[in-house]
mmCIF file of the N, C-alpha and C atoms, coordinates in Angstrom:
data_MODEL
# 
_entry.id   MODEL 
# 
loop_
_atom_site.group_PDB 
_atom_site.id 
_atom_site.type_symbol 
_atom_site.label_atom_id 
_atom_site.label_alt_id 
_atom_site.label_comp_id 
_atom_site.label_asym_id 
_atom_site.label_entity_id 
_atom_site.label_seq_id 
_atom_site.pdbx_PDB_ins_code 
_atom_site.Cartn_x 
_atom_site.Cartn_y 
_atom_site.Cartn_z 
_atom_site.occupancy 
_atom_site.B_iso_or_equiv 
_atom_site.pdbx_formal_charge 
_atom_site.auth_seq_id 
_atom_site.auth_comp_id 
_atom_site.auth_asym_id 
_atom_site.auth_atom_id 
_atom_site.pdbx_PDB_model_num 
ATOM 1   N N  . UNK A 1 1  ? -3.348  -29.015 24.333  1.00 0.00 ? 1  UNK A N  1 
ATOM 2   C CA . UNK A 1 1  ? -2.378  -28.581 23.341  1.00 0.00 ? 1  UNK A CA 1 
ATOM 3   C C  . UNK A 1 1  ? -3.102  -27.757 22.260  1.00 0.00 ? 1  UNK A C  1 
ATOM 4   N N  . UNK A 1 2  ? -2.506  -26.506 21.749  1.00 0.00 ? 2  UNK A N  1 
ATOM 5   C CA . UNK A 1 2  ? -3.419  -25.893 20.882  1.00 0.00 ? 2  UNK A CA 1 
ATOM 6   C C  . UNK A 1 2  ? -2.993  -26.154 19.524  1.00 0.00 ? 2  UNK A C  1 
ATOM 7   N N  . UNK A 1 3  ? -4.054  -25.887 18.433  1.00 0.00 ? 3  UNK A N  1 
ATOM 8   C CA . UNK A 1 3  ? -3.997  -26.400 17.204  1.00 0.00 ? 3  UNK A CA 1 
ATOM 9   C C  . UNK A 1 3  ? -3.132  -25.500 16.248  1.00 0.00 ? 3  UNK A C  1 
ATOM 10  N N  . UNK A 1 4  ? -2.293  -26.361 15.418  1.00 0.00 ? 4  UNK A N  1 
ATOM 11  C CA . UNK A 1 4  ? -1.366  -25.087 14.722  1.00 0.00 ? 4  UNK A CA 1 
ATOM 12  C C  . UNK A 1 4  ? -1.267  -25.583 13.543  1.00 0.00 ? 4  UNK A C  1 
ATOM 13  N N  . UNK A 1 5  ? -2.685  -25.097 13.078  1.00 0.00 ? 5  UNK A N  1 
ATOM 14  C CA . UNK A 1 5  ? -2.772  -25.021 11.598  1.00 0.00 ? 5  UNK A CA 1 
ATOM 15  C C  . UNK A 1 5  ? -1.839  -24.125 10.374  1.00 0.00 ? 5  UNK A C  1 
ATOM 16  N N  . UNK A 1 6  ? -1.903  -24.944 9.404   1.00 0.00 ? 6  UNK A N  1 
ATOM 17  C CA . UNK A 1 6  ? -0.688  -24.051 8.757   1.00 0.00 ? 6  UNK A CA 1 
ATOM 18  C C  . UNK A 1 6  ? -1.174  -24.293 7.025   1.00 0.00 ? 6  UNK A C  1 
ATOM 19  N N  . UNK A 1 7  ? -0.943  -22.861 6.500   1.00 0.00 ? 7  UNK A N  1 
ATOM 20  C CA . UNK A 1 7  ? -1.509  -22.874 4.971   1.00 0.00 ? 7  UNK A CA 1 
ATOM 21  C C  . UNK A 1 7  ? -0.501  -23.267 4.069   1.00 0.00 ? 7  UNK A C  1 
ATOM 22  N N  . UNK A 1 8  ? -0.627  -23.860 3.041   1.00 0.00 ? 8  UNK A N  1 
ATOM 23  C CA . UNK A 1 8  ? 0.733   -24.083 2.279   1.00 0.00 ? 8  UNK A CA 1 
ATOM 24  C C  . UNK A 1 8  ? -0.359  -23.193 0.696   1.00 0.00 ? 8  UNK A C  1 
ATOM 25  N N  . UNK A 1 9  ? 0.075   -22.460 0.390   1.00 0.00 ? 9  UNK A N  1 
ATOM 26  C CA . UNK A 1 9  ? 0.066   -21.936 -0.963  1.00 0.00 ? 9  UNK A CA 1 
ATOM 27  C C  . UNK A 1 9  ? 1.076   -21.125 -1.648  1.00 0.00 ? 9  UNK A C  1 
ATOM 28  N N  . UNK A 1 10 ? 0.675   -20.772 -3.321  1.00 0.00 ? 10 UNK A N  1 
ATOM 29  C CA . UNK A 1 10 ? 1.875   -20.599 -3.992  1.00 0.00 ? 10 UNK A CA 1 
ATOM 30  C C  . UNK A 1 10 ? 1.966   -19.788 -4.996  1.00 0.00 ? 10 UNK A C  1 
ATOM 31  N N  . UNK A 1 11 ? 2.902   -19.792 -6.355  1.00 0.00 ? 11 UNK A N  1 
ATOM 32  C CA . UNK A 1 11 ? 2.094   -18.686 -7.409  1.00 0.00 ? 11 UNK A CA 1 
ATOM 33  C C  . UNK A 1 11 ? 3.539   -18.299 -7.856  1.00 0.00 ? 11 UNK A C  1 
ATOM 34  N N  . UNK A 1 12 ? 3.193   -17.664 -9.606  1.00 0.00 ? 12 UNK A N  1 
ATOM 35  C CA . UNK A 1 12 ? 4.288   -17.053 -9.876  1.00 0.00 ? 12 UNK A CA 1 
ATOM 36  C C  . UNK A 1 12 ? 4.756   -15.460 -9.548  1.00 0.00 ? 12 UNK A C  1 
ATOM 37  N N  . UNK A 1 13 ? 5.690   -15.174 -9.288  1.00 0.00 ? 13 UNK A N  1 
ATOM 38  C CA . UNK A 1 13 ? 6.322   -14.482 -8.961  1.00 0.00 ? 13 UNK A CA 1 
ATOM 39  C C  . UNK A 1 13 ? 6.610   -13.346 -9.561  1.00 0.00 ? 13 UNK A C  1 
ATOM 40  N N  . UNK A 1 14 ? 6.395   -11.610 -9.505  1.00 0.00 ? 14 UNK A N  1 
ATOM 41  C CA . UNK A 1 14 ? 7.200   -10.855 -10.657 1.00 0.00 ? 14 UNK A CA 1 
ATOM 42  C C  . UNK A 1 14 ? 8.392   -11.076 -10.567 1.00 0.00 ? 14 UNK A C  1 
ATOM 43  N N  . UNK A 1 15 ? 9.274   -10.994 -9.722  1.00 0.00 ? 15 UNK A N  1 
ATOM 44  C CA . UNK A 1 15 ? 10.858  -11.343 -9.166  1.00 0.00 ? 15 UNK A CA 1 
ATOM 45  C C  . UNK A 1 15 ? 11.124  -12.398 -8.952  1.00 0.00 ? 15 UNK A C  1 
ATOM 46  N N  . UNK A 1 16 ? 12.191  -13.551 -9.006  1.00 0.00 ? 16 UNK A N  1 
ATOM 47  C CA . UNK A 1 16 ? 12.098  -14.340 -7.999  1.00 0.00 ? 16 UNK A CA 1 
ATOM 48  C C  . UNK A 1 16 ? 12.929  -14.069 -7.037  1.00 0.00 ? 16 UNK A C  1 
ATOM 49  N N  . UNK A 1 17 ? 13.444  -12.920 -6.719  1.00 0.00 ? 17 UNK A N  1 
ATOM 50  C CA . UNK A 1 17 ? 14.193  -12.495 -5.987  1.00 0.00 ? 17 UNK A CA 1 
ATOM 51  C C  . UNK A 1 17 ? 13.269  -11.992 -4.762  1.00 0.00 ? 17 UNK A C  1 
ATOM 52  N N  . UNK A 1 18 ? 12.299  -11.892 -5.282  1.00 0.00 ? 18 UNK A N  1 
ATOM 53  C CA . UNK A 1 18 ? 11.634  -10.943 -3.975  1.00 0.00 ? 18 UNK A CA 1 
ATOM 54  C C  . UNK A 1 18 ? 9.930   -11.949 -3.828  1.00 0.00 ? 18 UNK A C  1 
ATOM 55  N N  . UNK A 1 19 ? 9.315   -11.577 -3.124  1.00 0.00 ? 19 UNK A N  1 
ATOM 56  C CA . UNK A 1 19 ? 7.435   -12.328 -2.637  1.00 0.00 ? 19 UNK A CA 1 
ATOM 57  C C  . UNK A 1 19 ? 6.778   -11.374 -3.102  1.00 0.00 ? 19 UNK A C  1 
ATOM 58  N N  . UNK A 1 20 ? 6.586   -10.726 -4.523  1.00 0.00 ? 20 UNK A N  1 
ATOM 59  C CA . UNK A 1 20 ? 5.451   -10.209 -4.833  1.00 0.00 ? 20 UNK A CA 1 
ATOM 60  C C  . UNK A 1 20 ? 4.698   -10.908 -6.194  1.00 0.00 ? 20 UNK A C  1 
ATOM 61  N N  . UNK A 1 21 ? 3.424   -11.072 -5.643  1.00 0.00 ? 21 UNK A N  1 
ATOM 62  C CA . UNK A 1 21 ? 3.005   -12.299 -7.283  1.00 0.00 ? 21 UNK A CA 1 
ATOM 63  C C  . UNK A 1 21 ? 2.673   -11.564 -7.750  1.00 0.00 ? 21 UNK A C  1 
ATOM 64  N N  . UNK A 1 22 ? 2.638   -12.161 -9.043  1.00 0.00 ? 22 UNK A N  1 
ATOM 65  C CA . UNK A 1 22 ? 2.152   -11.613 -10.357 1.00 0.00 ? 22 UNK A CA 1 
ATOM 66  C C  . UNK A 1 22 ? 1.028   -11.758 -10.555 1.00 0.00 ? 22 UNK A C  1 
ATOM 67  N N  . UNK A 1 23 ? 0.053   -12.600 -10.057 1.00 0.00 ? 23 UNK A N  1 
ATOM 68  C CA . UNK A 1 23 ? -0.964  -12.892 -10.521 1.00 0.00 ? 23 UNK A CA 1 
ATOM 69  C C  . UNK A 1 23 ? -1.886  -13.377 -9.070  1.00 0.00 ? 23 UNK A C  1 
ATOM 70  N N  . UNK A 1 24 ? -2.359  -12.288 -7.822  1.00 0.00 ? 24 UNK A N  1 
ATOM 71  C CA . UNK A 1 24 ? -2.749  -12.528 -6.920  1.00 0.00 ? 24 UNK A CA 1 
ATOM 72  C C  . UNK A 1 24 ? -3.915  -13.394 -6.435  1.00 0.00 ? 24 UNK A C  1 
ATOM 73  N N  . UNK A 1 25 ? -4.742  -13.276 -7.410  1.00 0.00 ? 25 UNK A N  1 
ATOM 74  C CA . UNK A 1 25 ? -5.973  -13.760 -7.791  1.00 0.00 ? 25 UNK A CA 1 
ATOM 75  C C  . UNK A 1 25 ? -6.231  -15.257 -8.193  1.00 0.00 ? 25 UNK A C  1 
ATOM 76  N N  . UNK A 1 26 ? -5.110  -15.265 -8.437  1.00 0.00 ? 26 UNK A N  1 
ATOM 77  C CA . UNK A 1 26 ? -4.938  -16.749 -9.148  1.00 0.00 ? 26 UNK A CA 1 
ATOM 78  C C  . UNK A 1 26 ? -3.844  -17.813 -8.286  1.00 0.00 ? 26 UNK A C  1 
ATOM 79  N N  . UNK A 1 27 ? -3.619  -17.456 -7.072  1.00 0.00 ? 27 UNK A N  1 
ATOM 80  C CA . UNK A 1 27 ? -2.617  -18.211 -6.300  1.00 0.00 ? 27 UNK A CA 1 
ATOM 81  C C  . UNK A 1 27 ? -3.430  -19.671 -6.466  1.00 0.00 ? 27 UNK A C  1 
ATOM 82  N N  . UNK A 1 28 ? -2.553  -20.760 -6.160  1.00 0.00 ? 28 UNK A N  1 
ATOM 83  C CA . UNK A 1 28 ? -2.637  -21.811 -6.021  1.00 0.00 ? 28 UNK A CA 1 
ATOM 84  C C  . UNK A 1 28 ? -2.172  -22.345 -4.188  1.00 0.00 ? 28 UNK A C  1 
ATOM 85  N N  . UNK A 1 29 ? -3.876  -22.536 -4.177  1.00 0.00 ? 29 UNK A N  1 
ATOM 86  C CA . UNK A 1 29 ? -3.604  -22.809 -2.413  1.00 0.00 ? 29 UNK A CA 1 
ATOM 87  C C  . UNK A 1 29 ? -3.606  -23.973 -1.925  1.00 0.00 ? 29 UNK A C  1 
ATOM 88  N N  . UNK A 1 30 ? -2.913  -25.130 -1.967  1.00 0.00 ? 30 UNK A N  1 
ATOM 89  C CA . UNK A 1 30 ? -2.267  -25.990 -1.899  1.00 0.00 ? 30 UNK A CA 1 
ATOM 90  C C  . UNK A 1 30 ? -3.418  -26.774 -0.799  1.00 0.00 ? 30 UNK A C  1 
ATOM 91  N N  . UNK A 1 31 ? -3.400  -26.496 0.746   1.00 0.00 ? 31 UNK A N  1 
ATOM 92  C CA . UNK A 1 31 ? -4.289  -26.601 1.569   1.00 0.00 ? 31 UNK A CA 1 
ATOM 93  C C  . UNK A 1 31 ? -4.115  -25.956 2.820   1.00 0.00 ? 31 UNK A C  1 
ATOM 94  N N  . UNK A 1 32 ? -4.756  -26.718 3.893   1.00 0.00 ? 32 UNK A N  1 
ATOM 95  C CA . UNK A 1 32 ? -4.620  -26.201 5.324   1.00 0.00 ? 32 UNK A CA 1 
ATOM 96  C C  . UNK A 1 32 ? -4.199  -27.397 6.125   1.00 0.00 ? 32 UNK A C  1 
ATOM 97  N N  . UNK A 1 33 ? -3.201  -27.359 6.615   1.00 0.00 ? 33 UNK A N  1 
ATOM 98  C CA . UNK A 1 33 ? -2.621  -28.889 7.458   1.00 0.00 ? 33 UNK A CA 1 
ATOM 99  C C  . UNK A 1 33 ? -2.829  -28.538 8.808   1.00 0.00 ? 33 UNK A C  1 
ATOM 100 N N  . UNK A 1 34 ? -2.629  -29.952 9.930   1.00 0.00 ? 34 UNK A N  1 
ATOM 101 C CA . UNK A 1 34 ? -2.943  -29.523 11.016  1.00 0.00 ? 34 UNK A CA 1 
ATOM 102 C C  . UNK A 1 34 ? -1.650  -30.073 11.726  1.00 0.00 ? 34 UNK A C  1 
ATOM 103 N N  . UNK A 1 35 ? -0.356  -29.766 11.205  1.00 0.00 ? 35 UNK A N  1 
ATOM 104 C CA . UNK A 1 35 ? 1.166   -29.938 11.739  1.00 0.00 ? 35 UNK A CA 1 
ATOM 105 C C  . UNK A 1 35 ? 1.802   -29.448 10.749  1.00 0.00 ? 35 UNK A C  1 
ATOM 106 N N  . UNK A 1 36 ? 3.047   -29.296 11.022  1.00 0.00 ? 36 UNK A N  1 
ATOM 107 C CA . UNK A 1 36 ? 4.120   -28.655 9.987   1.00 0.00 ? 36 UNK A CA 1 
ATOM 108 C C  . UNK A 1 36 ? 4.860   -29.473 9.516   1.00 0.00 ? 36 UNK A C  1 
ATOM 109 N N  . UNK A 1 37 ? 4.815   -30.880 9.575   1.00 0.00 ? 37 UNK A N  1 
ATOM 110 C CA . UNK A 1 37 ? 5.503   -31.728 9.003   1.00 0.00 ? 37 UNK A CA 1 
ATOM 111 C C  . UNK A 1 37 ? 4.659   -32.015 7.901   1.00 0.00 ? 37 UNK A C  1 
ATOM 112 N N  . UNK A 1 38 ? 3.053   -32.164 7.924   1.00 0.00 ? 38 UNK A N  1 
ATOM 113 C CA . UNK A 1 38 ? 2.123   -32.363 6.747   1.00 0.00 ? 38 UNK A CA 1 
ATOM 114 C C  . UNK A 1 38 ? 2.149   -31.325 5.325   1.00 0.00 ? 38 UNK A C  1 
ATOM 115 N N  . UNK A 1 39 ? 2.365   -30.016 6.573   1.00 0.00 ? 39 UNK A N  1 
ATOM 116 C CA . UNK A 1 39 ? 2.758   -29.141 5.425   1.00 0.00 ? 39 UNK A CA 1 
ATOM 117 C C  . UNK A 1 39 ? 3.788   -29.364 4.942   1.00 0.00 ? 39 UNK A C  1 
ATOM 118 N N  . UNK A 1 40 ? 4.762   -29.298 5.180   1.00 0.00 ? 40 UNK A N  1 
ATOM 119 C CA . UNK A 1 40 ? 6.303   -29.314 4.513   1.00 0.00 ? 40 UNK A CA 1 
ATOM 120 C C  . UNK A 1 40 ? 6.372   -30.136 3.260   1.00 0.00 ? 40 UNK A C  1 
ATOM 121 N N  . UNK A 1 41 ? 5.639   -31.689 3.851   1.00 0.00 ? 41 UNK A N  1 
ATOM 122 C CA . UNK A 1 41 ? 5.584   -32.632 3.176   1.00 0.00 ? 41 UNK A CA 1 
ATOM 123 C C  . UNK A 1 41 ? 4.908   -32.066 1.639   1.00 0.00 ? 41 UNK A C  1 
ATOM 124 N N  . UNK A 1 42 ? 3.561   -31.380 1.810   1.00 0.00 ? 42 UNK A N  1 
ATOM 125 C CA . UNK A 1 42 ? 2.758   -30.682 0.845   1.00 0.00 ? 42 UNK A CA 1 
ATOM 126 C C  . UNK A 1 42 ? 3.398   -29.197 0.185   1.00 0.00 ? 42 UNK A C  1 
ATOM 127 N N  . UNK A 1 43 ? 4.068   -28.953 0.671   1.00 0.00 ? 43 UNK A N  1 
ATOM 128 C CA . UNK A 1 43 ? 4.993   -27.775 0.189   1.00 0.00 ? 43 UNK A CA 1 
ATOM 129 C C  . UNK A 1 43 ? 5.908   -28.198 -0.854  1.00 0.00 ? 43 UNK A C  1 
ATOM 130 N N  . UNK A 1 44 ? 6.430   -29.184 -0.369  1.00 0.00 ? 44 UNK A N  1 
ATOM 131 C CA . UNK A 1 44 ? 7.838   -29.969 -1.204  1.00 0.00 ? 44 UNK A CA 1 
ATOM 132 C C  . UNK A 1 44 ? 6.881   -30.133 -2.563  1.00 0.00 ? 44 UNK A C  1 
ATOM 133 N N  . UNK A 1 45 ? 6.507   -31.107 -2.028  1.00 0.00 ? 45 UNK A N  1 
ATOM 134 C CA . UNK A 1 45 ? 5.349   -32.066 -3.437  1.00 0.00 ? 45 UNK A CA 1 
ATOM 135 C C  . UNK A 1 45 ? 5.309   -31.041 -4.653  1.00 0.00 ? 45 UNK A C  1 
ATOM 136 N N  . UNK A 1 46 ? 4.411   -29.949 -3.913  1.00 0.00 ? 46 UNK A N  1 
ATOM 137 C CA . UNK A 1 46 ? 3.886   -28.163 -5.252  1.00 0.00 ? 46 UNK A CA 1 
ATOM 138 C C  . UNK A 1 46 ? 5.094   -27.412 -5.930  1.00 0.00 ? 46 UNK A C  1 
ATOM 139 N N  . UNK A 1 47 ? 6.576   -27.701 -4.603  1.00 0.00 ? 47 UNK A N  1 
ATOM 140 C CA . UNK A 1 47 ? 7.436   -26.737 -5.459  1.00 0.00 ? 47 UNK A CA 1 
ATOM 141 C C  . UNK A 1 47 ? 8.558   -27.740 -6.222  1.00 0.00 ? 47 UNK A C  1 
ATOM 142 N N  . UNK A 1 48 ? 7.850   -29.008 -5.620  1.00 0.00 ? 48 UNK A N  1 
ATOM 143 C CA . UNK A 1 48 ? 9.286   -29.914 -6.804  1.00 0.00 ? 48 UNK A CA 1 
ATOM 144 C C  . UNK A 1 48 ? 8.467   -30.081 -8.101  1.00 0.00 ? 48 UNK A C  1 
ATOM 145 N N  . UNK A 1 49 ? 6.293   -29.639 -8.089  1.00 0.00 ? 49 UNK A N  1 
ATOM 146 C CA . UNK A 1 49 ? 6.058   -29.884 -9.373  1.00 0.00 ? 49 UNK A CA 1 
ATOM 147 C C  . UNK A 1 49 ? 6.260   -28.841 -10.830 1.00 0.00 ? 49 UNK A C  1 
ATOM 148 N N  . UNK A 1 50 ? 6.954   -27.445 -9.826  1.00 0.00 ? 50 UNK A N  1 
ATOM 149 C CA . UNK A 1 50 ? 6.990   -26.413 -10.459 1.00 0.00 ? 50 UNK A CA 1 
ATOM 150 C C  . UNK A 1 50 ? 8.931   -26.284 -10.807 1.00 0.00 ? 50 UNK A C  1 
ATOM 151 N N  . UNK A 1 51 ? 9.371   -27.391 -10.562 1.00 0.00 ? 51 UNK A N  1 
ATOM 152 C CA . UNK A 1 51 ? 10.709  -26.495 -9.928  1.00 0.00 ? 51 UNK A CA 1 
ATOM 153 C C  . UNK A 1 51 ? 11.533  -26.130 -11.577 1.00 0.00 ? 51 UNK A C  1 
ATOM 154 N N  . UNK A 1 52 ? 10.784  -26.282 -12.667 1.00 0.00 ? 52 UNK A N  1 
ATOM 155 C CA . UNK A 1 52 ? 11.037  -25.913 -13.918 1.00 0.00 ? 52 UNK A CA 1 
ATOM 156 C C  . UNK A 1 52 ? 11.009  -24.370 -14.091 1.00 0.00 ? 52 UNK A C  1 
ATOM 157 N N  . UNK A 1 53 ? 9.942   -24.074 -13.508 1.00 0.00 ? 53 UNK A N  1 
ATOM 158 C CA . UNK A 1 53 ? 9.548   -22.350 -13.404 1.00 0.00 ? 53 UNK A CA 1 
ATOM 159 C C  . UNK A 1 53 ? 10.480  -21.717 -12.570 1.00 0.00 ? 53 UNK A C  1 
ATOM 160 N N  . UNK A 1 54 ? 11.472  -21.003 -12.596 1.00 0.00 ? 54 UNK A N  1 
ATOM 161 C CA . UNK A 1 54 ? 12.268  -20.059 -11.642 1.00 0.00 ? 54 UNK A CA 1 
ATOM 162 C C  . UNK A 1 54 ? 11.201  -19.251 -10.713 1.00 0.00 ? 54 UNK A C  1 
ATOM 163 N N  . UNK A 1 55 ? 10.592  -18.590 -11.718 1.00 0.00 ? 55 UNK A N  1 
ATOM 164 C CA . UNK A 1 55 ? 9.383   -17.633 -11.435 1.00 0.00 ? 55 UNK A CA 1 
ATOM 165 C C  . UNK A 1 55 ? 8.246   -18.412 -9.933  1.00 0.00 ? 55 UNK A C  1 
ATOM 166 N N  . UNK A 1 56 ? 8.105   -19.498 -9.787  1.00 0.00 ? 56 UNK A N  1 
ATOM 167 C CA . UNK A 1 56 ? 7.185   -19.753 -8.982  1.00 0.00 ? 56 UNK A CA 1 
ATOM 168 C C  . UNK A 1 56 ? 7.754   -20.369 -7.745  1.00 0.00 ? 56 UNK A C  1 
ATOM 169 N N  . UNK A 1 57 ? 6.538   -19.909 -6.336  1.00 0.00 ? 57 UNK A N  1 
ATOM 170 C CA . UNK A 1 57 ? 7.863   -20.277 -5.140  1.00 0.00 ? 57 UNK A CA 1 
ATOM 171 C C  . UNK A 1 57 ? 6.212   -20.972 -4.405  1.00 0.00 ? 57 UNK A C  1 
ATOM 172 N N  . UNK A 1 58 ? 6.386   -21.667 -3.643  1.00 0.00 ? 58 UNK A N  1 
ATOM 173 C CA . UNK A 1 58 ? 5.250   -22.082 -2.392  1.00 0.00 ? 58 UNK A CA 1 
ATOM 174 C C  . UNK A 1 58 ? 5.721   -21.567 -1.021  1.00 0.00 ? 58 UNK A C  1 
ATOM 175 N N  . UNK A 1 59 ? 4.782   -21.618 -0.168  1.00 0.00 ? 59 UNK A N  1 
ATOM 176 C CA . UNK A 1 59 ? 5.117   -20.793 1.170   1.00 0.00 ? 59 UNK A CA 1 
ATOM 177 C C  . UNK A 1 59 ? 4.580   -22.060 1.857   1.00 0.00 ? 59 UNK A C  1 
ATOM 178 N N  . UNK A 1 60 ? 4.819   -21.576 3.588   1.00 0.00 ? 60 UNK A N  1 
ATOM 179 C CA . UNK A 1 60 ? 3.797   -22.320 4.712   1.00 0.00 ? 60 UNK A CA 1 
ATOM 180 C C  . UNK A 1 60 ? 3.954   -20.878 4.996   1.00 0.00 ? 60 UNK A C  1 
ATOM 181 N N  . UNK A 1 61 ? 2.520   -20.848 5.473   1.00 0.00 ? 61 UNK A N  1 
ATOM 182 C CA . UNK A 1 61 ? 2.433   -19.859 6.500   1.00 0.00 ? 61 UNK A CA 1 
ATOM 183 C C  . UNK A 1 61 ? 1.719   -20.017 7.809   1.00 0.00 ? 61 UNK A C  1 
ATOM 184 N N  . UNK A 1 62 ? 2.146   -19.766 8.702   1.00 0.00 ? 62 UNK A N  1 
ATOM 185 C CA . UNK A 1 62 ? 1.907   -20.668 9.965   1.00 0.00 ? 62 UNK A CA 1 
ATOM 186 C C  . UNK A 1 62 ? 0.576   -19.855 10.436  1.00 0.00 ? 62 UNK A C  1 
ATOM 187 N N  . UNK A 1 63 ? -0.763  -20.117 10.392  1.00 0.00 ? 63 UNK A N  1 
ATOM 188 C CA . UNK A 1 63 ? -1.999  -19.774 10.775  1.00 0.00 ? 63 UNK A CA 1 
ATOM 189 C C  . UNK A 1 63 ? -2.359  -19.619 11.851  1.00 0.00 ? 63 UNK A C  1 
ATOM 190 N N  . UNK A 1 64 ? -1.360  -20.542 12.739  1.00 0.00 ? 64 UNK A N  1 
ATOM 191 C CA . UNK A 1 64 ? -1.857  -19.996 14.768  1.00 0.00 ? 64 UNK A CA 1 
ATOM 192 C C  . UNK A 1 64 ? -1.082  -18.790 14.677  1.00 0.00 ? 64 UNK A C  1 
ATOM 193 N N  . UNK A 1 65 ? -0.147  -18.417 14.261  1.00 0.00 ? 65 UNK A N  1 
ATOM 194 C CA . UNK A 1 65 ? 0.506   -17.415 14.589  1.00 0.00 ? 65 UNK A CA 1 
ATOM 195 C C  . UNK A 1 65 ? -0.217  -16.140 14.097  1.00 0.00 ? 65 UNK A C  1 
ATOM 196 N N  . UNK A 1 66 ? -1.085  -16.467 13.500  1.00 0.00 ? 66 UNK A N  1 
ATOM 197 C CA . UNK A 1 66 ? -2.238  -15.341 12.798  1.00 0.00 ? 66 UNK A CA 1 
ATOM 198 C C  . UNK A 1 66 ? -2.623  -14.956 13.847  1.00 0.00 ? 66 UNK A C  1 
ATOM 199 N N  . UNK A 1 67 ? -3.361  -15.961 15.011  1.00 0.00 ? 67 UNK A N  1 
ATOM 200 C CA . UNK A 1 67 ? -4.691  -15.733 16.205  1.00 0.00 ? 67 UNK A CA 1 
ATOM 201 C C  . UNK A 1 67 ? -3.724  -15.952 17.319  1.00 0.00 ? 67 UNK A C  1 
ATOM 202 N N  . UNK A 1 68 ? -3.428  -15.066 18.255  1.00 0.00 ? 68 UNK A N  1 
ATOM 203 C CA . UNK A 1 68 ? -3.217  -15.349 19.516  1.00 0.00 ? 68 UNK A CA 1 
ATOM 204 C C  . UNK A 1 68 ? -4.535  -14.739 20.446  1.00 0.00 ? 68 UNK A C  1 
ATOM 205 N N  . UNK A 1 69 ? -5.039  -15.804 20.705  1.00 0.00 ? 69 UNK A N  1 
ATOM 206 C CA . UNK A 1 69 ? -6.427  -15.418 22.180  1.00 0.00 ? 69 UNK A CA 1 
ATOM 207 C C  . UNK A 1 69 ? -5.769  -14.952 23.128  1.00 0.00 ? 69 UNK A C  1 
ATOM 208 N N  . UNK A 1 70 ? -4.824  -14.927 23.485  1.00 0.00 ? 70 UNK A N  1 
ATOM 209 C CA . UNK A 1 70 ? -4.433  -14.143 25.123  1.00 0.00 ? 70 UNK A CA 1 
ATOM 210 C C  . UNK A 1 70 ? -3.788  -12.481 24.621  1.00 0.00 ? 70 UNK A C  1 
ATOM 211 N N  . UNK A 1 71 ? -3.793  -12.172 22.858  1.00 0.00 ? 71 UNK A N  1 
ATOM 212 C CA . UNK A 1 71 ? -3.471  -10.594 22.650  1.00 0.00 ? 71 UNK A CA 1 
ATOM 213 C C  . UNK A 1 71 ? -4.524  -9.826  22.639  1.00 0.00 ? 71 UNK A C  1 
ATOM 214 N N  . UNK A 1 72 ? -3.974  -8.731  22.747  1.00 0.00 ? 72 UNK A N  1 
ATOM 215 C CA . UNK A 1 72 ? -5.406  -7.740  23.109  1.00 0.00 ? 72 UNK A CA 1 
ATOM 216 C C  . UNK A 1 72 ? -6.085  -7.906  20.990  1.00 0.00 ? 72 UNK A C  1 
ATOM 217 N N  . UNK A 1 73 ? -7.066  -7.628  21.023  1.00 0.00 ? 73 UNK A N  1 
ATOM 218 C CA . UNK A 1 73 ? -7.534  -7.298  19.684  1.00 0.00 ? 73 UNK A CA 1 
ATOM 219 C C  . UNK A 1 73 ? -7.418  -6.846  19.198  1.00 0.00 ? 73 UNK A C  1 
ATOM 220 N N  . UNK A 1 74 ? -7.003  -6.346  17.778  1.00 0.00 ? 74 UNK A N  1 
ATOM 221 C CA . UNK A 1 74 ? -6.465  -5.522  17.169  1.00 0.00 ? 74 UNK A CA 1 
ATOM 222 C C  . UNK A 1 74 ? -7.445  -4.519  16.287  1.00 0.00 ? 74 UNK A C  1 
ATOM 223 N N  . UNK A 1 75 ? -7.302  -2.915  15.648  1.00 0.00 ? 75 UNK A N  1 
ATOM 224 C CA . UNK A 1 75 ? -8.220  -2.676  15.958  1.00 0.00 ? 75 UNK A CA 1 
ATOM 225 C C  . UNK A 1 75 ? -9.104  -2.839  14.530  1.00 0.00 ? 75 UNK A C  1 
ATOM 226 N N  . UNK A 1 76 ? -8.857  -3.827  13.886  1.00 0.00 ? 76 UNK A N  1 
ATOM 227 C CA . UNK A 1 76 ? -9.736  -4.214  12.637  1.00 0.00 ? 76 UNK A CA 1 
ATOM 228 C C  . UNK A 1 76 ? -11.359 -5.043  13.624  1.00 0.00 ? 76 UNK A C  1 
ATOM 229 N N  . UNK A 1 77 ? -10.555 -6.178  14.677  1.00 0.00 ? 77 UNK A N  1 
ATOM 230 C CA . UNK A 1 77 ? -11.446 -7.098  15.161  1.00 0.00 ? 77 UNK A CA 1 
ATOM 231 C C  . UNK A 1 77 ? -12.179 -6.369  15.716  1.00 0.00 ? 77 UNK A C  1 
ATOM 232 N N  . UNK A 1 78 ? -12.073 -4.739  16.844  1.00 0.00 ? 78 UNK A N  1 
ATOM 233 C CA . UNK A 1 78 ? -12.581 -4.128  17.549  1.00 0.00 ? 78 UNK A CA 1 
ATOM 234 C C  . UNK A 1 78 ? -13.847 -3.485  17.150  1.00 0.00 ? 78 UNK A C  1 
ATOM 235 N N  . UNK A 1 79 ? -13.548 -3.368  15.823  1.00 0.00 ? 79 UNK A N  1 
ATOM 236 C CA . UNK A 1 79 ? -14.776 -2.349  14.495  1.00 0.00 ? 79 UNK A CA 1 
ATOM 237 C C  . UNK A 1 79 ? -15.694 -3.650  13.930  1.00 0.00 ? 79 UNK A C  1 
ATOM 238 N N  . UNK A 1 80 ? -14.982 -5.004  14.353  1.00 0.00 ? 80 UNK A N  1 
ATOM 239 C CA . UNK A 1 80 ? -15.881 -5.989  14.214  1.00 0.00 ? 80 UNK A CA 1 
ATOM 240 C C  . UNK A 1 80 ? -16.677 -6.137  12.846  1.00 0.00 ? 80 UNK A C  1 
ATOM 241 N N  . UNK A 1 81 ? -15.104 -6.102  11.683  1.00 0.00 ? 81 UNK A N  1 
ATOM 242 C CA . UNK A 1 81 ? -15.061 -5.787  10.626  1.00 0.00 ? 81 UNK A CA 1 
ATOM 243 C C  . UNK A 1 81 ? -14.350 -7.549  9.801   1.00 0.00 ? 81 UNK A C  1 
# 
C-alpha cells in the first residue's frame, strides 16, 4: 500500500475570498500526517484556533499527489534541479 502523506498548513489571507497570503514567509505549517483523517483532525484543531480571524484559512494538501513514480518526470526533475 503506498504512503499518502499529507501537509496541513495555514496563514492569513489578503482576501478571504480567494488563496493568496499575505504574508508567505510566515505560513504556519501545522505538520505532515501519514492519513487524512490525522490531518483533518489537525486541520480542524488550527482553523477552530483561528476561527476569530475571517482573514485566516488552513489547507491539507495531499503530498502523494505531488509524486507519482509511474509519471514521466517533469522537466524541473530532468535538469535535476
Amino acid at each position: 500500500m503506498p504512503q499518502r502523506l499529507h501537509l496541513v498548513f495555514g496563514g492569513e489571507l489578503v482576501d478571504p475570498t480567494k488563496t493568496q497570503f499575505k504574508d508567505p514567509d510566515n505560513l504556519d505549517v501545522v505538520g505532515i500526517y501519514p492519513n487524512y483523517q490525522a490531518a483533518y483532525d489537525a486541520w480542524k484543531s488550527a482553523a477552530q484556533r483561528t476561527v476569530d480571524n475571517a482573514h485566516t484559512r488552513y489547507f491539507i494538501a495531499h503530498l502523494h499527489r505531488l509524486r507519482d513514480e509511474e509519471a514521466e518526470a517533469s522537466t524541473t526533475e530532468e535538469l535535476d534541479t
